[in-house]
C-alpha positions as CSV (number, residue, x, y, z in Angstrom):
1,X,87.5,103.1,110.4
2,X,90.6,101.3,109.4
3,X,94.1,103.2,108.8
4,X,96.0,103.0,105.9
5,X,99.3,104.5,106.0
6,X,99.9,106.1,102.6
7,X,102.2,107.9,100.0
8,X,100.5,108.7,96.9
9,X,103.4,110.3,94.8
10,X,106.3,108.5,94.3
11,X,108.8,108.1,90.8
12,X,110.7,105.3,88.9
13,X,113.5,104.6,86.5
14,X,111.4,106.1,83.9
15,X,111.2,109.6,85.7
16,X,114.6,111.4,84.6
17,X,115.2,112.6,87.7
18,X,114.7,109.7,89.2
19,X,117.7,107.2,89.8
20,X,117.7,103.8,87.8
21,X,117.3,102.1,90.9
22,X,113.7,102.5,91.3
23,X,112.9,99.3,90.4
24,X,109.6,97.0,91.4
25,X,111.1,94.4,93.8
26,X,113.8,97.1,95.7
27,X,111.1,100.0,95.6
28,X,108.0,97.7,96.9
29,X,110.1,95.9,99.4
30,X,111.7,98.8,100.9
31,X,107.8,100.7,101.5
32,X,106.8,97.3,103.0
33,X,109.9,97.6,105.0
34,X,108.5,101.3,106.6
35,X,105.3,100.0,107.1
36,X,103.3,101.4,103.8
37,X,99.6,100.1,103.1
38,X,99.3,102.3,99.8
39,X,101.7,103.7,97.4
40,X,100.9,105.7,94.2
41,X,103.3,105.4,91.3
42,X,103.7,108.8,89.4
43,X,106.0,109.0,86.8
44,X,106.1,112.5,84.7
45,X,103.7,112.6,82.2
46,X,104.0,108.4,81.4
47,X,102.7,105.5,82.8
48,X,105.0,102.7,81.4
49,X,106.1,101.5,84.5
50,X,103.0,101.4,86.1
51,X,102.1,97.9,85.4
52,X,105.0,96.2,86.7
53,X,105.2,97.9,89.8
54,X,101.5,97.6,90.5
55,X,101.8,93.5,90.0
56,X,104.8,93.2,91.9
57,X,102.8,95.1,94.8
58,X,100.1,92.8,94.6
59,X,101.8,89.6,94.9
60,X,104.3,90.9,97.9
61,X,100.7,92.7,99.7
62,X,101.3,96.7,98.8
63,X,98.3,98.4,97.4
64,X,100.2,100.3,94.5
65,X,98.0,102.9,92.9
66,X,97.9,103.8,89.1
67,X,99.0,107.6,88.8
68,X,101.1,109.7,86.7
69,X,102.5,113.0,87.7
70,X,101.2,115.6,84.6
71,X,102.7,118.9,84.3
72,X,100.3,121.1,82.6
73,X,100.7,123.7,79.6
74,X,101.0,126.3,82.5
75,X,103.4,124.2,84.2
76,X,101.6,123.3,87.1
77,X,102.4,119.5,88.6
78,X,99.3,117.3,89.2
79,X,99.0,113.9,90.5
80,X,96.4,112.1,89.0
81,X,95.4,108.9,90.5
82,X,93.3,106.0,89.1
83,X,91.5,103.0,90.4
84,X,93.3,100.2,87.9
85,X,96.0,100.5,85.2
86,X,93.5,99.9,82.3
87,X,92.0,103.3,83.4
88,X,95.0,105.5,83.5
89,X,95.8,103.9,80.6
90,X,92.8,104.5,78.5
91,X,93.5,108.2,79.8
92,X,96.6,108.0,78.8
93,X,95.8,107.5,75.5
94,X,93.5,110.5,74.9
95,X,96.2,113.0,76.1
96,X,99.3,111.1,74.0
97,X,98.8,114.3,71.3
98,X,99.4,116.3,74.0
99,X,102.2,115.4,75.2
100,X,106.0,117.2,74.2
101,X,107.3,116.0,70.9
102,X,110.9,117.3,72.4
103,X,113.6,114.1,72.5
104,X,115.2,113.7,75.3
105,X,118.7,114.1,75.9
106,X,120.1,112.3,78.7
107,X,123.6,113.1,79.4
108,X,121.6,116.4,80.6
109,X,118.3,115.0,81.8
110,X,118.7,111.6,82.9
111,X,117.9,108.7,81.8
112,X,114.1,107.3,81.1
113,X,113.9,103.7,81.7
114,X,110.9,101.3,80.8
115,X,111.8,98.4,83.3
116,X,110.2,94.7,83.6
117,X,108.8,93.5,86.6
118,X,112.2,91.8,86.9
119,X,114.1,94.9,87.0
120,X,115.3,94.7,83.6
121,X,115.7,97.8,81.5
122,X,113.8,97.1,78.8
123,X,114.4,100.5,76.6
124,X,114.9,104.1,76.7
125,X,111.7,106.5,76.4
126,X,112.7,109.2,73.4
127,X,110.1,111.1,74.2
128,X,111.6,113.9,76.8
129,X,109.4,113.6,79.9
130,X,110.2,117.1,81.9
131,X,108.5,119.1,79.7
132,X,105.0,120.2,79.7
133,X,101.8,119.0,78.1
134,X,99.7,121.0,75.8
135,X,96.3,120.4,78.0
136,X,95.6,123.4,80.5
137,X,95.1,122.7,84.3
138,X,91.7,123.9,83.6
139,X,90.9,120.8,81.1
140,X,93.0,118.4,83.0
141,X,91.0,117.8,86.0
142,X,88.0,117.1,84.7
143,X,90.0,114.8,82.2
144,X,90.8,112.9,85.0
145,X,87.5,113.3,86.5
146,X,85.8,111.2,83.2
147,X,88.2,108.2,83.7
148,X,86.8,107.8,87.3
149,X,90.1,109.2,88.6
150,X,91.5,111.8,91.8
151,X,93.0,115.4,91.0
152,X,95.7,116.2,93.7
153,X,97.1,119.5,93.3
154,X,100.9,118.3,93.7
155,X,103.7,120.0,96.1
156,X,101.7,123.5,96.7
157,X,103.6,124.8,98.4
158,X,106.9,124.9,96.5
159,X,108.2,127.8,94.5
160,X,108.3,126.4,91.4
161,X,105.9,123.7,89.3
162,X,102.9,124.1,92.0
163,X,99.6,126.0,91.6
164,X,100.3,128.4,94.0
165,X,103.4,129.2,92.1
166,X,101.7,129.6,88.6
167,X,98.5,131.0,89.9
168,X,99.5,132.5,93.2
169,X,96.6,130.9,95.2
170,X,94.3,127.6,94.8
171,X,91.1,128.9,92.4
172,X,88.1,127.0,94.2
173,X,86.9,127.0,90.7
174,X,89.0,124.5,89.6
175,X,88.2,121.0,91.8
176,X,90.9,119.3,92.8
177,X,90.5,116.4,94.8
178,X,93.4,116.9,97.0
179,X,96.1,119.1,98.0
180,X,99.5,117.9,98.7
181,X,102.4,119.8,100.8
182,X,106.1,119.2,100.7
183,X,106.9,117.0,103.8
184,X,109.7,119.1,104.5
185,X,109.6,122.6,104.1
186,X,108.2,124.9,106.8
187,X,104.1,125.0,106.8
188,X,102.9,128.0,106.0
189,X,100.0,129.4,107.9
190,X,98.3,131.5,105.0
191,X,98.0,128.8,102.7
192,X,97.3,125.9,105.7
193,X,94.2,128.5,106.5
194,X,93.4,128.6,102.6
195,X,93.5,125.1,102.7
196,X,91.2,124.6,105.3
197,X,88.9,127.2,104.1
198,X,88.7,125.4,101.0
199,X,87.5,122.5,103.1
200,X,90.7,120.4,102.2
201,X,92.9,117.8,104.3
202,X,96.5,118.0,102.9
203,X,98.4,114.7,102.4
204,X,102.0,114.5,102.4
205,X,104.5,112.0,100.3
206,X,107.8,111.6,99.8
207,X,108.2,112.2,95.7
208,X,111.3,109.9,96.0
209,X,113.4,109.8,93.1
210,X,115.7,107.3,95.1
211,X,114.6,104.3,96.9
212,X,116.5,106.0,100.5
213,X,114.1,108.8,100.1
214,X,111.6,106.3,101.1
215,X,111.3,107.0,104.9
216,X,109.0,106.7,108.0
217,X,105.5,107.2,107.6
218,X,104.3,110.7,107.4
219,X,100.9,110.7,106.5
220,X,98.0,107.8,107.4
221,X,94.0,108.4,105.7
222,X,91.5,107.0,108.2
223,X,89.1,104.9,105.6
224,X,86.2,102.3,105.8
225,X,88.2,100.5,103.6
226,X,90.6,101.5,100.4
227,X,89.4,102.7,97.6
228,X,89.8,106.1,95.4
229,X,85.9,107.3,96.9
230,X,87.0,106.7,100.4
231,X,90.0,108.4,99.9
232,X,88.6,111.5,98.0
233,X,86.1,111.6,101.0
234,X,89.0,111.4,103.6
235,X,90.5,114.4,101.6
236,X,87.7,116.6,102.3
237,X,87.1,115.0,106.1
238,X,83.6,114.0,105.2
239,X,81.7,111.0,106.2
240,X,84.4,110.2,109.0
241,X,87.0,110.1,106.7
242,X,90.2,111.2,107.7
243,X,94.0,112.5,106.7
244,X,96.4,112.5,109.9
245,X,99.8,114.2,108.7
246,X,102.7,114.5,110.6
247,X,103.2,118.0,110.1
């Protein structure tokens, strides 16, 4: 097994709350700088930026993953992860009617930046971003599923935009692929042991909205080699497939 030391939820300029400094050349240089094999991009509910990030990637040597961050009608937060931009984009398109119809209002919000490779701000999304979609959590994983993509249930253990926040537990019912855990808040032991009874590994990332919350390495998968299969496998410690955290 080869490691890949990972961080599968990460924002740009287009995010709101992200700062318009999340740009492709300072954002991949700086994860190259820490030591990063993989990085996912997941901007709320839109993948505009997607593209450019993932080609700088390729041509400086980091693996960037297609993803979006989708908040459900419930308002649950779910990192959905593809295996190339033409995917998430095609799934993109079947959940566009879902999406908010609210504008956006910066001077509150932030604003939502569709960059170029380049860095160049390019135009303003309208559309308001932090605001749910219209498609249930229930629906949205096996959405995902039919555009060969990953499920993570995102940040479950905050107190606010998490399934355990909305739901008050992880339904086994509903599939995800993964579970991710704040890397900073203290663990705790009830839902670790629901975790693990569930058969999950957790991953950690560092949701960075500014390129200086991109840190040390927290979180490493043990893989044959990369690929979304391996990964999911490594999420569920089957085949020798592995997640190492750091707490």
């Amino acid at each position: 097994m080869n490691e890949w030391t990972i961080d599968l939820h990460m924002h740009t300029a287009l995010s709101p709350c992200a700062q318009d400094t999340m740009l492709p050349g300072p954002v991949v240089e700086r994860c190259l700088g820490f030591g990063l094999d993989v990085v996912a991009v997941t901007d709320h509910n839109a993948v505009e930026n997607v593209r450019p990030f993932y080609e700088e990637g390729k041509e400086k040597g980091l693996i960037v993953v297609p993803g979006m961050e989708l908040e459900t009608q419930e308002g649950i937060h779910l990192v959905c992860l593809f295996d190339s931009v033409e995917a998430l984009e095609a799934w993109d398109e079947t959940i566009k009617p879902l999406k908010s119809k609210q504008i956006n209002d910066s001077r509150y919000f932030g604003n939502q930046w569709v960059v170029s490779r380049a860095g160049e701000l390019l135009r303003e999304e309208e559309r308001m971003l932090l605001d749910s979609t219209s498609i249930s959590v229930d629906d949205a994983i096996p959405a995902v599923h039919r555009f060969g993509g990953l499920c993570i249930a995102a940040h479950a253990d905050k107190p606010s935009y998490s399934v355990t926040a909305v739901l008050g537990l992880i339904p086994d019912y509903l599939g995800f692929d993964g579970i991710e855990l704040t890397r900073h808040m203290p663990r705790d032991e009830a839902l670790l042991g629901e975790i693990s009874r569930q058969g999950y590994r957790y991953v950690t990332a560092c949701d960075a909205h500014d390129p200086d919350q991109i840190g040390e390495i927290h979180c490493a998968a043990y893989l044959d080699h990369w690929s979304l299969g391996e990964l999911a496998l490594a999420m569920k410690g089957r085949e020798g497939r592995e997640i190492i955290v750091a707490r």
